[in-house]
Each structure stands twice: as C-alpha cells, then as structure tokens.
C-alpha positions in Angstrom: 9.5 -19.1 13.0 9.1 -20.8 9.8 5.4 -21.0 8.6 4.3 -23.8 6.2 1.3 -25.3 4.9 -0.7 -22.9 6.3 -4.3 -21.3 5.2 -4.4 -19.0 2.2 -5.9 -15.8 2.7 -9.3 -15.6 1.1 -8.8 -13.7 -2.8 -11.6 -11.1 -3.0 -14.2 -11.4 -5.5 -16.3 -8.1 -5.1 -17.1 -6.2 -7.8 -18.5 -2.4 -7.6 -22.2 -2.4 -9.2 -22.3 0.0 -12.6 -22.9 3.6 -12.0 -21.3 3.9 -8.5 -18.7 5.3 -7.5 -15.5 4.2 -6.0 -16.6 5.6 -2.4 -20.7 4.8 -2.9 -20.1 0.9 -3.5 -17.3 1.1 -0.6 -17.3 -2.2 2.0 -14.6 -3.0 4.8 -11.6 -4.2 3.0 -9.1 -4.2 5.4 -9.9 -3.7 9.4 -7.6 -2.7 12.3 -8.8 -3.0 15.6 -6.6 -2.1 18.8 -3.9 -2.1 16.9 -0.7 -1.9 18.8 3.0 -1.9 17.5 6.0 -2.1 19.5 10.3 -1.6 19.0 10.9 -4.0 22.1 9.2 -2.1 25.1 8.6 1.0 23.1 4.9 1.1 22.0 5.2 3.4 18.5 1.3 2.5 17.6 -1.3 2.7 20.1 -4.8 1.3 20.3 -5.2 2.6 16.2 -8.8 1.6 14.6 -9.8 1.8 11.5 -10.8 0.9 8.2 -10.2 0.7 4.6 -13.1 0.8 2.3 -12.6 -2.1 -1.0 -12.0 0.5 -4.2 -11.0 3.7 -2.2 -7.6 5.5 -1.8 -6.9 6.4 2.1 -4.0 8.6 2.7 -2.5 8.2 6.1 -0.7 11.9 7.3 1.2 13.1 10.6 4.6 14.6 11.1 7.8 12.9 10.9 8.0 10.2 13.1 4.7 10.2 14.4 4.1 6.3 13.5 2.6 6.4 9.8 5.1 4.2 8.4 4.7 1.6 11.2 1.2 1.4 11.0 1.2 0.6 7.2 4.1 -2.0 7.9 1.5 -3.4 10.5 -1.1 -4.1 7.7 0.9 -6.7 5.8 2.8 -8.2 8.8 5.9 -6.3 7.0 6.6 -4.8 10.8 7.1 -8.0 12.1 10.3 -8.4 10.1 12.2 -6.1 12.5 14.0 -7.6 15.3 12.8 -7.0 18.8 9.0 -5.7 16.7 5.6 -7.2 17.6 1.9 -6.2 17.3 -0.6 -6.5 19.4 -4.6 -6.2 18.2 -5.9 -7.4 15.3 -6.1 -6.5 11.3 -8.5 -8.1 9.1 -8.4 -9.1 5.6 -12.2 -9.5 4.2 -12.7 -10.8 7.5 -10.0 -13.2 8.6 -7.0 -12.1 10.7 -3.9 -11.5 9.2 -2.2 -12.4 12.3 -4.3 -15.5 13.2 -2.0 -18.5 14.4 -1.0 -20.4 10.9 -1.5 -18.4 8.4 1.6 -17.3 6.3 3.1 -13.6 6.1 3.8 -13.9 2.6 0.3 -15.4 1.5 -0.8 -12.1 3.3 1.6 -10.2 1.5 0.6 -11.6 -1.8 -2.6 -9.5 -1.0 -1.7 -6.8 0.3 1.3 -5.7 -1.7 3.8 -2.8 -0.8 5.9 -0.2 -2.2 8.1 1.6 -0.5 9.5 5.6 -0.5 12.7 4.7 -2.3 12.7 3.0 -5.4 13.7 -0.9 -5.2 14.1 -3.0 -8.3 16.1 -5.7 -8.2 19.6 -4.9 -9.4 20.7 -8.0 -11.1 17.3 -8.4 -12.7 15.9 -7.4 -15.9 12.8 -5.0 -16.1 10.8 -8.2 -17.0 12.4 -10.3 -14.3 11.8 -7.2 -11.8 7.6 -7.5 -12.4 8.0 -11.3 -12.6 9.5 -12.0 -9.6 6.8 -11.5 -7.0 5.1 -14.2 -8.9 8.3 -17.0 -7.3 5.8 -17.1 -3.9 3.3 -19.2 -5.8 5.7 -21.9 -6.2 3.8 -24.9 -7.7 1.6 -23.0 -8.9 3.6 -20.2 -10.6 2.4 -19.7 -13.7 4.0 -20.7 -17.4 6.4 -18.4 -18.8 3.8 -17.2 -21.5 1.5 -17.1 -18.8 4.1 -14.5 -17.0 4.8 -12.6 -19.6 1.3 -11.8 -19.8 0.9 -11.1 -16.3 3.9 -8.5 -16.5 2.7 -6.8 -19.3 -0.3 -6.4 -18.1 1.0 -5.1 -14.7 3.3 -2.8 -16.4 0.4 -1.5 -18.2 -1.7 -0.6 -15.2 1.3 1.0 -13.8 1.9 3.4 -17.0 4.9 2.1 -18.1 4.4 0.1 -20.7 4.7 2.1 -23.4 8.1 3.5 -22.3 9.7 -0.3 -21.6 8.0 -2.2 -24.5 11.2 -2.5 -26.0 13.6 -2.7 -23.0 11.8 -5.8 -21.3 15.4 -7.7 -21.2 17.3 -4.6 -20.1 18.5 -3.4 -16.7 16.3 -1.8 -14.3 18.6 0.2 -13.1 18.5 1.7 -16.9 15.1 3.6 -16.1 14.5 6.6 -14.2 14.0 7.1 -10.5 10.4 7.6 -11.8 10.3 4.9 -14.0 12.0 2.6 -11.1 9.3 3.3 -8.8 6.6 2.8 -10.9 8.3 -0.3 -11.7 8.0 -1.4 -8.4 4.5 -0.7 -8.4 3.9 -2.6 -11.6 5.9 -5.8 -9.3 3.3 -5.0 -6.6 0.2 -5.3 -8.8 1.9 -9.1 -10.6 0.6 -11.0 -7.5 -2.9 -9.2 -8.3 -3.7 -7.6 -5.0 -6.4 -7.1 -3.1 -4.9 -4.0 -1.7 -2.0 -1.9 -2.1 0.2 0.2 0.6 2.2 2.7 -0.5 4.9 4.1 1.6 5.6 8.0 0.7 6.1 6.7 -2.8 6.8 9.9 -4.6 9.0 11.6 -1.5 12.3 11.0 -3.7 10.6 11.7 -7.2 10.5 15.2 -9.4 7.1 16.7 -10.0 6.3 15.0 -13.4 7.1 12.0 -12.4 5.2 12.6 -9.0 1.6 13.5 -11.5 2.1 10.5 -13.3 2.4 8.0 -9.9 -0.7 10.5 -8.5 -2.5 9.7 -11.7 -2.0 5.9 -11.0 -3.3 6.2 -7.7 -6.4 7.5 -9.2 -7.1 4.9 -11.6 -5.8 2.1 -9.7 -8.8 2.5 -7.0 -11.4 1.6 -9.5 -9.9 -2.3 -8.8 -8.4 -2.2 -5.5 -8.1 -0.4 -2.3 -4.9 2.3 -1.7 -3.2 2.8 1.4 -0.8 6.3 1.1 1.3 7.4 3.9 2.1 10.8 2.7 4.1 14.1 4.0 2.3 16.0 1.1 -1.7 17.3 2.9 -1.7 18.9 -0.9 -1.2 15.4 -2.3 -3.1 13.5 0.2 -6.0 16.0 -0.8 -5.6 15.6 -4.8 -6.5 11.2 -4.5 -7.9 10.6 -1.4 -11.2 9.8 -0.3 -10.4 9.8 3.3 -7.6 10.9 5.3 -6.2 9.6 8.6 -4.7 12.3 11.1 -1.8 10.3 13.1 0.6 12.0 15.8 2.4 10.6 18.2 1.3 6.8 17.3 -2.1 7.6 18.2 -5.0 8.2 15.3 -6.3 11.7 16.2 -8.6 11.9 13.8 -10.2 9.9 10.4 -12.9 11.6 8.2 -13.2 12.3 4.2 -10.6 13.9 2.5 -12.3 16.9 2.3 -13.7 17.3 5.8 -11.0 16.3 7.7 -9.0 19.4 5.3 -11.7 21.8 5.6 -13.4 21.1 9.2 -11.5 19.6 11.3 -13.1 17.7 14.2 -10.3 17.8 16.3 -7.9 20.9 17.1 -4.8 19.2 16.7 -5.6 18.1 13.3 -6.6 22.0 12.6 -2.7 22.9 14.1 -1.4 20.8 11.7 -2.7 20.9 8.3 -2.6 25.2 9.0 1.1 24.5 9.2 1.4 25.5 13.4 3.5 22.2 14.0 5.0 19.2 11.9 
C-alpha cells in the first residue's frame, strides 16, 4: 500500500531538568502494548509490553532466535517490510500509534531511526552523501546544501567520527573501517534527528576497540535520546543499560533495571540464562 499525505508523527520536545539523571527525569517514550508479530501464521512475538523511558538506553537480550530482532523491527514498522509479516497490538510514539490507519512508515522511521548488526553505507555514495541521505525523506522540505552539510557534520560528530573523516568527506565509504562503517551508519541515523534510536546487535561483527568506542556512543548518546540495543553480549548489555528486557521464545520473561534483572533475577529462567545453563 502506498501511504501519502498522511499525519506526521509528533517531534518530541522534552528536555531533562538540570541535575537529573538520564533514568530520574525518565517519561514513556515509546510504548508497546499486546504486541504481536507474525511470519504468515507463525506468531514469532507474543502479547510483549513494555516501555522505553525518553533519555535511557534499554538493552533487549535472549538466545538466538528467541524474537529480539523482530521485536525491535516491530517498533519502527521496519517488520512490516517482510512479505507474508504483520503486527498485531499497538506501539506508541509520545502517545500516538505508530500503526494508526494513515500515518506514514517512513515519517515513523524518521523518529525512530535504525542501525542494523552489519555495517550498511551506501556503496556508490560518498561518506558525506552516506549521512546526507536519510535527510531525501523530507522532500520539500530537505534542507539547503549548507544547511546539510551542517547537519552531517554535526551527526558525524555525535557519532565519534568526525575527527577521523574531516578530510575524507567526498571519499568512499567503503574506504573506512568496518568500525568506522558502522558508526557511519549511526551518524546517517542520527541526520533525521531522532527521537529514538534502535540498534540491532551493532557491534556483533566489530573488534573490541572499535566495539568501546560504539559502547562509548551509546553512553553519551542517551543524554538526548532514548536507545534501544538488542544484544548477544549480558556483559555489554550490563556496561550501558539502564534496564534490560529478558526475551525467549517471543515471549518477554522478564524486564527490570540492568542491575537487578543481572543480580536478582525475578524469574528463574532469566537466572538459567544469564548463569550461562542455556542460550
């Protein structure tokens, strides 16, 4: 189906009060409720609620398979992209649904950005043209080109790369590192200014440095936005999340802080897991 003229989903405005932290000043950013997600008659998600606090980093972990990847696809309307796929349920966006009848999949994921496990950058496009071309949704209304090359300098700046492009801007893409490449991708991610960001695995393919330095991202980008990380790494998910979400089997077994949900466990399947007796 072919969506146009439809409603734009609301840009958030809020803005955490000085002296709090990322968790204290923590409102519902992004809510799923009953949310279902099927591969024809196969139901991979069931019944999943929960929610994603503005300015914090959720990880989402569970054994391969178990759904994680589907249920982040879900929160952008990426999953709907896959022939035979549907979702049933809801998922809010500062309280409108996502999958209300007119409004656009690629307004929504304009706000809620994505990156994915493997690095993506265009091939045929310069780094530049790489961060810049997320910004070809707004049509009309895409900015200048001064105006854009402000916007991907600045995006490449929040994503640490800057200072390692600066003078490469017109180059390939395919010139940088895997590292590089993926925080590249981030850097296109953040150009549309996002109101959240859903990370798919995004360090499963990197080396350890370049992991730190995407894991040192994550950190600073939840002072401005909410993170999403699906994540094989509980060691990782523990080092820059605020809360953790237990999934197995397409069902959410459990959802607590970080630091409970890793220390004591509400659940005993959760417990099996992260002490390594399956997954």
């Amino acid at each position: 189906m072919v969506e146009t003229e439809s409603p734009r989903v609301p840009r958030p405005t809020a803005v955490a009060p000085a002296g709090q932290t990322p968790a204290a000043a923590s409102r519902i950013r992004l809510d799923a409720t009953s949310l279902s997600a099927f591969f024809g008659t196969a139901e991979v998600i069931r019944g999943v609620s929960i929610t994603f606090g503005d300015r914090e980093v959720t990880a989402i972990i569970g054994p391969s398979g178990c759904g994680k990847s589907t249920l982040l696809r879900c929160l952008n309307r990426m999953h709907e992209t896959v022939p035979t796929a549907r979702v049933a349920g809801t998922v809010t966006l500062d309280g409108q649904d996502i999958y209300a009848r007119g409004v656009n999949a690629i307004e929504v994921r304009r706000h809620v950005g994505m990156v994915f496990q493997r690095p993506t950058p265009f091939p045929t496009m310069s780094i530049r043209d790489n961060v810049a071309a997320g910004l070809q949704i707004l049509g009309r209304e895409r900015p200048s080109k001064t105006e854009t090359d402000h916007i991907v300098e600045d995006a490449l700046r929040r994503a640490a790369l800057l200072d390692e492009v600066s003078g490469r801007l017109k180059e390939s893409a395919f010139g940088l590192s895997g590292g590089q490449q993926q925080r590249l991708c981030i850097a296109r991610a953040l150009a549309t200014r996002p109101a959240v960001l859903l990370l798919d695995e995004p360090t499963a393919s990197l080396d350890p440095i370049s992991t730190q330095k995407v894991e040192e991202l994550v950190y600073e980008l939840r002072q401005d936005m909410t993170v999403v990380i699906v994540t094989h790494n509980m060691q990782q998910a523990a080092r820059v999340s605020d809360r953790t979400a237990f999934v197995l089997a397409g069902e959410l077994v459990e959802f607590a802080p970080t630091n409970a949900l890793f220390t004591t466990p509400s659940d005993q399947r959760t417990e099996a897991y992260i002490t390594g007796r399956f997954g």
